[in-house]
Each structure stands twice: as structure tokens, then as C-alpha cells.
C-alpha positions in Angstrom: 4.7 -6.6 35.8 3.0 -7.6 32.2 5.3 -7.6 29.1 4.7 -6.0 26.3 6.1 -6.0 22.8 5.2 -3.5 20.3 5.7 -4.4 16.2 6.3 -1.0 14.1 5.9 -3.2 11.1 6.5 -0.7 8.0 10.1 -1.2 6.4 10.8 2.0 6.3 13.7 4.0 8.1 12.2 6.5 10.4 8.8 5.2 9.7 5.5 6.9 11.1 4.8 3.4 12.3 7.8 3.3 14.5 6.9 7.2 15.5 3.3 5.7 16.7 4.4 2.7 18.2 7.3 4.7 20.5 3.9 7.0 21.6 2.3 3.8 22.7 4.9 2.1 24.5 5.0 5.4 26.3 1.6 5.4 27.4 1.9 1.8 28.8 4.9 3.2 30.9 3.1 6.5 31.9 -0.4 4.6 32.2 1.5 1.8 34.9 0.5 -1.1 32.7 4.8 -1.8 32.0 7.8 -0.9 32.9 10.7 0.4 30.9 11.8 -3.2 30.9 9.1 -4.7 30.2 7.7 -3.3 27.3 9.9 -3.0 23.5 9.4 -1.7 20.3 10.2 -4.3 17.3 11.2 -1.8 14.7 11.4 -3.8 11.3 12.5 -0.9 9.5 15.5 -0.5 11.8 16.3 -4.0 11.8 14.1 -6.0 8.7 13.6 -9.7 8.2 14.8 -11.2 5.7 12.3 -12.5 2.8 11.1 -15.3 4.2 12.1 -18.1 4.0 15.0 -17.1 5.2 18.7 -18.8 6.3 18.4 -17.3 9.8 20.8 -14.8 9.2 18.6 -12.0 9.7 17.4 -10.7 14.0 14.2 -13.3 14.0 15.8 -15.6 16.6 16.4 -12.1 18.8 12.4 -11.3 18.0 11.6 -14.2 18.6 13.0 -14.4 22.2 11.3 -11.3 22.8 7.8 -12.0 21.5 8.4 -15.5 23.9 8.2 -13.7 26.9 5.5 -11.1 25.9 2.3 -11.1 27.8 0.7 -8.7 24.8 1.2 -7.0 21.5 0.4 -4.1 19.9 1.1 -4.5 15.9 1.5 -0.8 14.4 0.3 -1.7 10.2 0.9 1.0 8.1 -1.7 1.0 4.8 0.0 0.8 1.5 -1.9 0.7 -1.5 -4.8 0.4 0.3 -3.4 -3.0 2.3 -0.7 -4.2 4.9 2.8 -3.4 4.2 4.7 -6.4 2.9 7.4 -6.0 5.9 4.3 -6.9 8.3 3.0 -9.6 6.4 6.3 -11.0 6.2 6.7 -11.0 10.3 3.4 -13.2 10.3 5.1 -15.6 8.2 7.7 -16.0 10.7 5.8 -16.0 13.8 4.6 -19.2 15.1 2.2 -20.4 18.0 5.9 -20.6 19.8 5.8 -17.2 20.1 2.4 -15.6 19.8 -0.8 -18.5 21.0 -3.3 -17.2 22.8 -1.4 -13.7 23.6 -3.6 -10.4 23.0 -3.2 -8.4 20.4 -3.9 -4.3 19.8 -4.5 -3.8 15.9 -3.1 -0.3 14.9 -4.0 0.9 11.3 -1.7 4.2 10.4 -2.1 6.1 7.2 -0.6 9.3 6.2 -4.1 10.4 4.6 -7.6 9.2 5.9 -7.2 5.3 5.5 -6.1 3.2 7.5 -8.8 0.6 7.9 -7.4 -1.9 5.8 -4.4 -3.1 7.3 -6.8 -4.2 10.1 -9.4 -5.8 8.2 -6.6 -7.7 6.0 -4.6 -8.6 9.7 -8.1 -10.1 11.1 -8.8 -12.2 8.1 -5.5 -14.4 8.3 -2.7 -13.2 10.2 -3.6 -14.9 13.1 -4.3 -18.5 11.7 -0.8 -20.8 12.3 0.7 -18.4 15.3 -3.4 -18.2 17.6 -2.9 -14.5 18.2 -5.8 -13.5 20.3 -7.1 -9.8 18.8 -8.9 -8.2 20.8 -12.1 -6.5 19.2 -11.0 -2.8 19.9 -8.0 -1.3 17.5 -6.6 2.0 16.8 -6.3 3.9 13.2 -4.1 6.8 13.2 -4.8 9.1 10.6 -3.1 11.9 9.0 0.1 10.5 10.8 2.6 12.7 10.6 0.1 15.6 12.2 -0.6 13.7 15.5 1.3 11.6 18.2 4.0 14.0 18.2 6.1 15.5 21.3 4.2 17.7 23.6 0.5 18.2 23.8 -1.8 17.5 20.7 -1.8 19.7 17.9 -5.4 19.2 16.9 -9.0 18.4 17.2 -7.6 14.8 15.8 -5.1 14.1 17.8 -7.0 15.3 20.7 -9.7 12.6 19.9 -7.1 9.8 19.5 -4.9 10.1 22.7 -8.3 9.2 25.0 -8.9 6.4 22.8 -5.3 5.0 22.7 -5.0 5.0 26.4 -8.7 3.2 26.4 -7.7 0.8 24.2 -4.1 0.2 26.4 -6.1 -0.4 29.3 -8.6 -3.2 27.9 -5.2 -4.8 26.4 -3.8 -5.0 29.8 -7.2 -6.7 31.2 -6.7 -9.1 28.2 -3.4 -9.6 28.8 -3.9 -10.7 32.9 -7.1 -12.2 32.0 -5.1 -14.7 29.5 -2.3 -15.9 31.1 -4.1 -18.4 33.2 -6.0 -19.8 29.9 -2.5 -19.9 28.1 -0.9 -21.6 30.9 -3.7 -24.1 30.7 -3.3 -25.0 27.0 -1.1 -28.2 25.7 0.9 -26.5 22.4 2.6 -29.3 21.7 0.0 -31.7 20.1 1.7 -31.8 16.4 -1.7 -32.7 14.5 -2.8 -29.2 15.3 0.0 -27.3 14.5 -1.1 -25.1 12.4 -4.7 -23.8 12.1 -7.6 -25.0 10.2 
């Protein structure tokens, strides 16, 4: 059974983010990809990093543990001001080829309004540099959040669109995420001259 972690990475309490990335960790369940205990939710506005650097006071060691053992990742970006939240930016400073190299990744823009796009051009360009997280070329943007993803059956022409394409672009994850683990297993990490990226 693959494991998944999911990143709701806006730092707000009760966040859309966190609302979208629940949906999705649902659909992996209902879609056979996971399992119940294989596939989490890292909510950073229920439990936020500390600015980093940090004293390691704050959950990272827990998250970190969690994203160890992941096969895959979805990372739910909210768009503020027309970029990435700070609170997911933040988690990218953290993470670390330790956690994330050569892992797929699901790129999920979510904007209350009509944007959306950002988050997941910004992401592209440079989160994946020191920590070799493998996006994969589909991604997600949910739009008008708060009118779709919610309980029961869609509520609109929009979110009827979206749900077909979420659980398309869960099931090419999942072919990243088996067709990856042999080439991860392959790769010597522990070089220090190439630590970080170039």
C-alpha cells in the first residue's frame, strides 16, 4: 500500500486549503490508491512551523517522520496576493532531500476567486531545488473555493468539472509514485558535495 502525505499549506485556522486537501485524501481512500493509514493531511494551520530557522520547538521533527515514509505528496498552495502563502514557503525551507528526493509531487493551486495559477508557477520555479521533489507535470487549481469540494455531490458546473480531473490527476500520482520507488531506491543521497541543488 503507497503512502501518501498531503500538505494544506495556508496558516490559516479552518483553511479552504485544509477543506481541499481532506477531499483529496478522501479520494485516494475511495479511489484504492491508500489506505486510512497510509495517507495524512499536514495541516500547517492547525499545527504551524515556526519561522524558520527555528530551535526545533515547533512539530517539524513529527512532519518530518511522516513525509520520510511517504511514497507521494500532494501540496494544497493557497494564492495570496497573487503568490504562495508564506506558511508554504516556509515548509520548503524546512524540507530537505531527507524527506522529500525524488518523491512525486501533485501541485494544487486554490483561490477563493479565479486565481490560482500562481502558487504553482512560483512552487515549480524553486521549491523543489535543495529537497529533489519530483512534480509531476499535471496539477490541480481549485477555484472559487469555498463553492466546490464540499460534502455531498457537486454543487455546480465547476465543481462538477473539477472532481473528474482530481481523481485523474490522483491516479497518474499513484503511477508516479510506484514507478519511483525503484529509481529512489537506486540513488546514493548521501554524497555531501551535492547536497543541495545547483
Amino acid at each position: 500500500m503507497l503512502n501518501f502525505v498531503l500538505v494544506a499549506g495556508s496558516s490559516r485556522a479552518n483553511s479552504q486549503s485544509a477543506k481541499v486537501a481532506e477531499f483529496l485524501r478522501q479520494r485516494l481512500i475511495e479511489q484504492g490508491h491508500s489506505s486510512a493509514a497510509h495517507c495524512s493531511v499536514i495541516n500547517l494551520g492547525a499545527g504551524p512551523l515556526p519561522l524558520w530557522p527555528s530551535d526545533d520547538s515547533g512539530p517539524w521533527p513529527q512532519y518530518a517522520e511522516q513525509l520520510k515514509n511517504a511514497d507521494a505528496l500532494v501540496i494544497v498552495a493557497p494564492e495570496w496576493n497573487g503568490m504562495a502563502c508564506p506558511a508554504i514557503k516556509n515548509f520548503f525551507i524546512y524540507a530537505s532531500k531527507a524527506e522529500l528526493a525524488h518523491k512525486p509531487g501533485l501541485l494544487v493551486g486554490v483561490s477563493s476567486g479565479i486565481g490560482g495559477a500562481y502558487p504553482i508557477s512560483e512552487l515549480r520555479a524553486s521549491s523543489y531545488k535543495n529537497c529533489r521533489l519530483c512534480y509531476i507535470p499535471e496539477h490541480l487549481i481549485v477555484r472559487h473555493a469555498e463553492q466546490v469540494l464540499n460534502a455531498g455531490a457537486a454543487s455546480n458546473e465547476d465543481d462538477q468539472r473539477l472532481r473528474p480531473r482530481i481523481d485523474y490527476a490522483l491516479d497518474i500520482l499513484n503511477k508516479y509514485a510506484r514507478a519511483l520507488q525503484p529509481v529512489r531506491a537506486s540513488i546514493d543521497l548521501s554524497q555531501p558535495e551535492f547536497a543541495n541543488g545547483m
